[in-house]
C-alpha positions, 0 to 999 in steps of 0.5 A, a space after each residue: 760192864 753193862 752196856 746201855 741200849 740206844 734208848 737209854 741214851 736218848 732219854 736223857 738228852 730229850 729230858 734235857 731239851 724239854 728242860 731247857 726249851 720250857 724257861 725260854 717259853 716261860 721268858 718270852 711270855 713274860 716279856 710279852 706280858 711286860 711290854 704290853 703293860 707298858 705300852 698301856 702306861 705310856 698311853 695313859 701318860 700321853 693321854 694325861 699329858 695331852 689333857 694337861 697341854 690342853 688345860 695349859 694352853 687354856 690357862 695362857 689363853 684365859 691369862 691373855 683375856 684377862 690381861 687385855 681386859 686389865 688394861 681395857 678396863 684401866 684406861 676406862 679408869 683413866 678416860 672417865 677420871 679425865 672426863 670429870 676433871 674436864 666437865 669440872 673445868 668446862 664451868 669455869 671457862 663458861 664463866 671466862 667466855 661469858 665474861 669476855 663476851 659481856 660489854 665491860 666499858 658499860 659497868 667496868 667494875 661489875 665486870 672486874 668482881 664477875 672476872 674476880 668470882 671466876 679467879 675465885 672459882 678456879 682456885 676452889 676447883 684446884 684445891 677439890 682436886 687436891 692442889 695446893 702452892 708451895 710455899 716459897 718467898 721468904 721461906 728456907 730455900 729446899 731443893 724438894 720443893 724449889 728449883 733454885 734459877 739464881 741469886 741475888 744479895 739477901 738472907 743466904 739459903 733464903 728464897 727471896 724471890 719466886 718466879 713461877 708458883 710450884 704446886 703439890 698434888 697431894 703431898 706429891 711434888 707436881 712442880 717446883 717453885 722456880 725462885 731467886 736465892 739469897 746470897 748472903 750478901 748485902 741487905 733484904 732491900 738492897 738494889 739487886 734484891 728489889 729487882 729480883 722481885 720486880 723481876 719475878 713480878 713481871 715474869 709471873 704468870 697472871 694471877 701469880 704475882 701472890 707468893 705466899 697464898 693461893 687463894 685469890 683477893 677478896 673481891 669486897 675488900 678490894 672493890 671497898 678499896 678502889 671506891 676508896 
């Protein structure tokens, strides 16, 4: 049996320690490597998040403006739809203060054809601006366009009297027509039916007691009539 020398021994051993010492080098470079491009990706992240933060916070910003400028520029809208409806009617109540203000003892019936012209004008401003009656007295009662505030002996479900004029504004329903129902009971020209009328006669606004259409009575045919 050979015996082996001492420096045979420890060429093996130190083969060994060479083999395993060199992955463990290799490994630690590695992750070196690995965690270095990673904070490098983490920092392009941030960076691109940090611009998409800024381009958000823009955007609310730029959202904001153009909310508050919507609502700038509406009631802008609404401000100079007022003020042309209110420059519209500012010559009809010229027209009402200088009739007020003429001497109407002197010529009573120029002065009642000037009052007549300017009822006539008003009517003509309400319907430019889209206004119209409803038609109610002696029509089929219809809760969308009546507001029913009793009854008295007539055609049942017919109106037979109109308290207050309702009006559309387009085809949109801008007030009811408050009127009287028939009941079904008695006749059209029974006692209750009459006072029902005269009742919506008096409590009428002026210039309401036509039921039927808006336009005001012709001032030549009603002059020829009181001349008459």
């Amino acid at each position: 049996m050979t015996e082996q020398g001492p420096e045979a021994t420890d060429e093996p051993a130190a083969e060994n320690e060479r083999a395993l010492g060199e992955p463990t080098a290799i490994s630690a470079a590695s992750m070196a490597a690995e965690i270095a491009e990673l904070k490098a990706e983490l920092e392009t992240l941030k960076d691109e998040a940090d611009k998409r933060l800024v381009g958000w916070q823009r955007s609310q910003a730029d959202m904001e403006n153009y909310k508050k400028h919507s609502i700038q520029d509406l009631a802008d809208r609404v401000r100079l739809a007022k003020a042309g409806i209110l420059l519209d009617l500012l010559g009809v109540v010229d027209d009402f203060e200088r009739a007020l203000a003429a001497d109407h003892e002197t010529d009573v019936h120029a002065w009642i054809q000037g009052v007549r012209l300017i009822e006539k004008k008003f009517y003509a401003f309400l319907e430019a601006k889209d206004l119209s009656p409803i038609a109610a007295e002696q029509q089929r009662f219809d809760p969308n366009f009546h507001e029913a505030l009793g009854q008295a002996p007539g055609p049942a479900g017919q109106v037979i009297a109109q308290l207050q004029k309702g009006y559309l504004l387009g085809e949109k329903v801008l007030r009811p027509a408050r009127v009287i129902v028939g009941s079904g009971d008695g006749a059209d020209s029974s006692p209750a039916t009459d006072a029902a009328k005269a009742k919506a006669a008096n409590t009428a606004p002026s210039g309401d007691q036509d039921t039927t259409d808006a336009s005001p009575p012709d001032p030549i045919s009603a002059d020829a009539s009181e001349s008459s």
